[in-house]
N, C-alpha and C positions, 0 to 999 in steps of 0.2 A: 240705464242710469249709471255715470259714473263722472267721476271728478278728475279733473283735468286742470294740468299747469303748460300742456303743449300749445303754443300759438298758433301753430297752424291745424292744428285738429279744432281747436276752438273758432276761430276763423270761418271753417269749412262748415259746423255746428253751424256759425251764425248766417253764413251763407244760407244754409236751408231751413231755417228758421224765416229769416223775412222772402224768402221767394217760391219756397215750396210748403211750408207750413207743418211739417212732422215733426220737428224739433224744437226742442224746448232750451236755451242757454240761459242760468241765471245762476247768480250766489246769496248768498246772506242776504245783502240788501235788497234782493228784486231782480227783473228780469234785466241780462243783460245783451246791451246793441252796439256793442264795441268792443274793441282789445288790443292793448298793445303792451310791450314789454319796451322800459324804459331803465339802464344801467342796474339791469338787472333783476326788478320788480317788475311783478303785472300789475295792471292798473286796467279797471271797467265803465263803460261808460253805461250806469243805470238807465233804464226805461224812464225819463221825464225825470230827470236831475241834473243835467247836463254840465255835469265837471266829469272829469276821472279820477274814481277811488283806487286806492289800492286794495290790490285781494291776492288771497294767497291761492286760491286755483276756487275753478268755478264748474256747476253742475250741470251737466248733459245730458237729457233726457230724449231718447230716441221713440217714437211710434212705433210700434210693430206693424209693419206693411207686410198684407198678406200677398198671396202667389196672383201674378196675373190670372190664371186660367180657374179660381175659384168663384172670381167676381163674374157674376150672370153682361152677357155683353148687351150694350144698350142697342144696338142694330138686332140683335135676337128677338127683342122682348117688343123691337117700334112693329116686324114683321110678322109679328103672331100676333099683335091687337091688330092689325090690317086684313089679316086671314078671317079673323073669327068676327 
């Protein structure tokens, strides 16, 4: 979790927010699904309010992804209920 005024780390947030689903981007007002910086102000575009607010940086919340090799593999598990 941490707050951000960088455009392109926010950007990259919202990238895996709507594609990959780990990430959370929102401020004050609600989740956020846009960003641009305009003469020098950020400015958000709210989840279903559709103008651009201004905001003074906005909150990034990461999922903890755990290690590939801790997740049980799903071809493991189809070939041991085949076995038994």
């Amino acid at each position: 979790m941490q707050w951000s005024t960088d455009i392109r780390q926010i950007k990259a947030a919202l990238w895996d927010q709507a594609f990959i689903g780990r990430t959370w981007v929102s401020c004050p007002m609600g989740r956020v699904v846009g960003i641009r910086r305009r003469k020098g102000q950020l400015f958000a575009m709210v989840y279903g309010w559709g103008r651009w607010y201004p905001v003074e940086h906005v909150l990034i919340v990461a999922a903890r992804t755990e290690p590939a090799l801790s997740r049980p593999s799903p071809l493991r598990s189809r070939s041991e209920e085949q076995i038994s």
